[in-house]
C-alpha positions as CSV (number, residue, x, y, z in Angstrom):
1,X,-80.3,17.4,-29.8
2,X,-82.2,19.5,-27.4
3,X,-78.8,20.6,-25.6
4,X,-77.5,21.9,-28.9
5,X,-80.6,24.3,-29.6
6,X,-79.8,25.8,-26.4
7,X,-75.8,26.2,-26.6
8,X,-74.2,29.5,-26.2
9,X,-72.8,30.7,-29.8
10,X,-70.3,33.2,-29.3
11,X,-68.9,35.7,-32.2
12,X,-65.3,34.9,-31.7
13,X,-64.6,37.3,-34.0
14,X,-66.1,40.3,-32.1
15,X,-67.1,39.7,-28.1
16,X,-64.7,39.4,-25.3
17,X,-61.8,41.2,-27.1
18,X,-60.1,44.5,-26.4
19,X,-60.1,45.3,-30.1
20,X,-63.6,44.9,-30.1
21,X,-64.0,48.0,-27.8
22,X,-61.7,50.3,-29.4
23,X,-58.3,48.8,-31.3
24,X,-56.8,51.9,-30.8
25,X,-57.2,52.7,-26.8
26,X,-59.3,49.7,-25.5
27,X,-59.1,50.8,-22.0
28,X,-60.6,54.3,-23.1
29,X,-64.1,53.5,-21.7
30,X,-62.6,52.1,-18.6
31,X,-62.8,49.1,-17.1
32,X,-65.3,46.3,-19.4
33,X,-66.9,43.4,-19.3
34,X,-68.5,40.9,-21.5
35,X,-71.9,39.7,-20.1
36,X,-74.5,36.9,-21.1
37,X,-77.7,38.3,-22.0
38,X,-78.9,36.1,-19.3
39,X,-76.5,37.7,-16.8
40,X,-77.4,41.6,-17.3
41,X,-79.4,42.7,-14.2
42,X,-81.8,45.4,-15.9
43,X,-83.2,48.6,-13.4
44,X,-85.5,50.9,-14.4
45,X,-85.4,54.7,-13.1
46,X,-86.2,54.7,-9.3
47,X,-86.4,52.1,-6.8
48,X,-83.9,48.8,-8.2
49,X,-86.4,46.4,-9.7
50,X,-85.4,44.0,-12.3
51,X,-86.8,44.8,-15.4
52,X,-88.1,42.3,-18.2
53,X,-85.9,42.2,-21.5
54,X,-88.2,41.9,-24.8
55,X,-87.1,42.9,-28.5
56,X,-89.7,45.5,-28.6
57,X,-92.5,47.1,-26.2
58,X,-94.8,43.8,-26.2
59,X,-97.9,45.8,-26.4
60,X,-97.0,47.0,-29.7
61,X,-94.2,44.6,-31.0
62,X,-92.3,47.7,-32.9
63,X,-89.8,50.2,-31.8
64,X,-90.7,53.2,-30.5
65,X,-88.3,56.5,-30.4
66,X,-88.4,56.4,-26.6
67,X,-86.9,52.8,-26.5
68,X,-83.4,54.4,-27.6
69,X,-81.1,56.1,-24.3
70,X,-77.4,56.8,-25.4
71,X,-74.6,55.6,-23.2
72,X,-71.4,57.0,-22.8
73,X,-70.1,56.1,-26.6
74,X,-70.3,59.1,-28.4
75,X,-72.7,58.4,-31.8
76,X,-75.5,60.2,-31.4
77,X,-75.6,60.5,-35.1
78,X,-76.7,56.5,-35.4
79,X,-78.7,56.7,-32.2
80,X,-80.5,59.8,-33.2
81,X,-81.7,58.2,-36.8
82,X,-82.6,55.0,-35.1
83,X,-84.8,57.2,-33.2
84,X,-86.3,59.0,-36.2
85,X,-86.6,56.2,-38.2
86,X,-88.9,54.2,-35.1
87,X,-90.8,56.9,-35.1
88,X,-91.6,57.8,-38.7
89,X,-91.0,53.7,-40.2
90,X,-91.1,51.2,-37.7
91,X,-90.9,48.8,-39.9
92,X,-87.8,49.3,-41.8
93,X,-86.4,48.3,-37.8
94,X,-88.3,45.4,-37.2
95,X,-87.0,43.9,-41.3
96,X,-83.5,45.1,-40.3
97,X,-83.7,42.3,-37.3
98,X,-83.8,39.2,-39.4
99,X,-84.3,36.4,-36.6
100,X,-88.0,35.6,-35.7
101,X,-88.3,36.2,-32.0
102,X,-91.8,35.8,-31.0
103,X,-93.3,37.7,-28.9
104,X,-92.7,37.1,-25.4
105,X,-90.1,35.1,-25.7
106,X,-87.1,34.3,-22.9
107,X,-84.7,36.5,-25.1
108,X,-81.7,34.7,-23.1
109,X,-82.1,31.5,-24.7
110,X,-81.4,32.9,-27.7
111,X,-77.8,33.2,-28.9
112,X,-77.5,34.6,-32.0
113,X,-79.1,37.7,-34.4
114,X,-79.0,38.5,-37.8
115,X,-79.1,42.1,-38.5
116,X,-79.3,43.9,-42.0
117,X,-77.4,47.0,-42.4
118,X,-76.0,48.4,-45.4
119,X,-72.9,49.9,-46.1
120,X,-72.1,51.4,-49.2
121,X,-75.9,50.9,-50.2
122,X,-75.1,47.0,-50.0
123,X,-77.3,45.4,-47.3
124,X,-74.9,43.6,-45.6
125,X,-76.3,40.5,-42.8
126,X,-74.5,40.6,-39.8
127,X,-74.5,37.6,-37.0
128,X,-74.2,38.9,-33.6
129,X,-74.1,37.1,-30.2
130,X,-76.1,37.6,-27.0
131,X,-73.4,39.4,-25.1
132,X,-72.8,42.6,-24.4
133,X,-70.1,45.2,-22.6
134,X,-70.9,45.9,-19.5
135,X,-69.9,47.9,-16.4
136,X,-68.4,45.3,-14.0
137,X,-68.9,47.1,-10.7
138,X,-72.7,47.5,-11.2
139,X,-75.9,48.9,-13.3
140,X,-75.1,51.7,-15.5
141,X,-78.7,53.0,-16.0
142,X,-80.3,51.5,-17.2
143,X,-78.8,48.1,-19.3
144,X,-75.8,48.4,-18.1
145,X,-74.3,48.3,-21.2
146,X,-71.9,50.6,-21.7
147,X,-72.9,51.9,-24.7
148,X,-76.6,52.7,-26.3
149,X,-79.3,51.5,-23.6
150,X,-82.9,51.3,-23.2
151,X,-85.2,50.8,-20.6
152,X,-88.3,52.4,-19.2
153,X,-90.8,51.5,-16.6
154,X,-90.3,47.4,-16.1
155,X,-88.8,46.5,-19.4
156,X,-85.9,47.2,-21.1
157,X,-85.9,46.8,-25.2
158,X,-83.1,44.8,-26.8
159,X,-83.5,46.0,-30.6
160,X,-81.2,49.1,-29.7
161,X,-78.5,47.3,-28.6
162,X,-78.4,45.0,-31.1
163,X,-78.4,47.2,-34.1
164,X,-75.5,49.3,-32.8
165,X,-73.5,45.6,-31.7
166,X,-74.2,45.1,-35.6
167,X,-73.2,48.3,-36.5
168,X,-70.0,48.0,-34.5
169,X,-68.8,44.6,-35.5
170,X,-69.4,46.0,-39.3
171,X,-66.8,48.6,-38.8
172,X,-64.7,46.8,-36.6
173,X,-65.4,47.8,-33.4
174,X,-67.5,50.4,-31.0
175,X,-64.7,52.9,-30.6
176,X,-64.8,52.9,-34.7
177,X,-68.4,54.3,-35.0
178,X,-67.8,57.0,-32.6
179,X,-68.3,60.5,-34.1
């Protein structure tokens, strides 16, 4: 039915737990919330306007390296080759993100990705859902997401986010693929 094309999916086995933060010290990163893609209020640098979320700069429909801002989990080492890789091959990003999303489309109806990593040099497909850890008391610029971010002028680029939610639920949890 139409209702079921639209239903929430939600990766039991990663969101909304503790262990899914960090298994060792969940509370480490302070206090966390889960949000709804749907439900993340999006400012860009300056005056608080909401921001439009899009897999990739619409203009272009590929990552850029600007598109990447780290939060406050420390790996800089995955962050920093997602940045050299969208600069110098684009397009190994856009065939790591393995569900079609047109372009301009309402990125919060969707509620699930598939994501090839590899590990081990296996590629490994990984199923993530549409939320995401957030600061509960407000906007951490600019995603509020707690952890890797991106966002400039009036949109904000989901590809980021969702590689390192891939990459985290592939080694068990964010606190894991800290450096």
């Amino acid at each position: 039915t139409e209702e079921d094309k639209t239903a929430d999916w939600i990766d039991t086995d990663f969101s909304f737990k503790p262990e899914s933060i960090c298994a060792e010290d969940p509370s480490r990163y302070g206090e966390i919330i889960w949000k709804h893609l749907r439900d993340i209020r999006v400012y860009a640098p300056g005056p608080k306007i909401n921001c439009k979320i899009t897999l990739y700069n619409p203009e272009t429909n590929k990552p850029s390296p600007s598109d990447v801002k780290q939060g406050i989990l420390g790996n800089c080492y995955l962050l920093s080759a997602l940045i050299i890789v969208s600069n110098s091959r684009p397009d190994i990003i856009t065939n790591s993100i393995l569900t079609h999303i047109p372009t301009n489309t309402n990125l919060t109806t969707q509620s699930s990705y598939q994501i090839q990593l590899h590990k081990n040099n296996q590629p490994i497909t990984i199923t993530v859902d549409n939320h995401f850890p957030c600061n509960p008391t407000g906007p951490i610029y600019p995603f509020c997401s707690l952890f890797c971010s991106s966002a400039k002028k009036s949109i904000a680029f989901l590809w980021p986010v969702l590689i390192e939610k891939g990459y985290a639920k592939m080694y068990g949890s964010y606190g894991n693929i800290e450096a």
